[in-house]
C-alpha positions in Angstrom: 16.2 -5.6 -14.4 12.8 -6.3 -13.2 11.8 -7.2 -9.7 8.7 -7.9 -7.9 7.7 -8.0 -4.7 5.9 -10.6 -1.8 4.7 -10.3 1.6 2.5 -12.5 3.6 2.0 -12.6 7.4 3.8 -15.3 9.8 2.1 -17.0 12.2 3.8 -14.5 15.2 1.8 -12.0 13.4 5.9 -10.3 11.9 4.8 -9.2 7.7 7.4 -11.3 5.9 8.6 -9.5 2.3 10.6 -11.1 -0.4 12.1 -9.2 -4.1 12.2 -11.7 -6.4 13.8 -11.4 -10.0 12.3 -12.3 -13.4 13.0 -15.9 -13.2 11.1 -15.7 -9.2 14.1 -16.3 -7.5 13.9 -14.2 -4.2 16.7 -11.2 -4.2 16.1 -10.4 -0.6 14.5 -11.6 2.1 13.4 -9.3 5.2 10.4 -9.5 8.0 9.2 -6.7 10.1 7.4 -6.7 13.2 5.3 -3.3 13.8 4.8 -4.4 17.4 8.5 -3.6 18.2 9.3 -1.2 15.1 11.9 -3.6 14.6 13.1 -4.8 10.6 15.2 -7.8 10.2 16.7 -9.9 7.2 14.5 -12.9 7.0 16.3 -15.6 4.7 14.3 -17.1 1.7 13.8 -19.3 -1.3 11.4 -20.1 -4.1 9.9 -23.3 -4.9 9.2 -24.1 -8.0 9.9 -21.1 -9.2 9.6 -22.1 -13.0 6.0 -23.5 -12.1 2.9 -20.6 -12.7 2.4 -21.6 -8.7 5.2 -21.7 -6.8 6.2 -21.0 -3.2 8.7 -19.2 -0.9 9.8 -20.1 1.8 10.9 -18.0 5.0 12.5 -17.8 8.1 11.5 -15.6 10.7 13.6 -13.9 12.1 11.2 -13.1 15.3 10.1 -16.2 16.2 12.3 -18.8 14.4 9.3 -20.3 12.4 9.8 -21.6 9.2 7.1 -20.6 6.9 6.0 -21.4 3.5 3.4 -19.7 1.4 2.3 -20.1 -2.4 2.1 -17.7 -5.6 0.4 -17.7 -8.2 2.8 -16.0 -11.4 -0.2 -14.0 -12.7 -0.7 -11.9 -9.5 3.1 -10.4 -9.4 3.7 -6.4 -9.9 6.7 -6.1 -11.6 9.0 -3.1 -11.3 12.1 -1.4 -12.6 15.1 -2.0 -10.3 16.8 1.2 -9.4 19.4 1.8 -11.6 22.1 1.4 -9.2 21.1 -2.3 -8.5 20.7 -3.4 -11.8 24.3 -1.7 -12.5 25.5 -4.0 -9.3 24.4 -6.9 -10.8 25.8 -6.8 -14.9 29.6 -6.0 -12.6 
């Protein structure tokens, strides 16, 4: 299985990441905030994902702000999942 992954800023200056799978549906959704060291899980979705631009959508865990950013298809880095997760997900 192949992943890729997003990150964009949210306004409380926390880096917001997403995995998203092949289809770019997000796989996990997690923010950190290197003023307190602190990493969080940071639920998201995809918009739109069969669209060439689509979004995701976060929440922050830091500052409870929902925000939404847009992708382009063409500008994703795709990756091999480790081959424990890609076990996980044929169970």
């Amino acid at each position: 299985m192949k992943y890729a992954q997003i990150s964009s800023a949210c306004e409380c200056q926390a880096k917001l990441f997403a995995d998203l799978d092949e289809k770019r549906f997000v796989l996990r959704g997690w923010a950190k905030d290197m003023r307190r060291k602190q990493e969080q899980n940071a639920p998201a979705h995809s918009i739109h994902a069969d669209s060439q631009q689509f979004q995701v959508a976060w929440l922050c865990p830091f500052c409870n702000r929902n925000t939404l950013r847009s992708f382009d298809a063409t500008g994703l880095a795709w990756r091999e999942a480790p081959a424990a997760a890609a076990e996980a997900q044929t169970d």
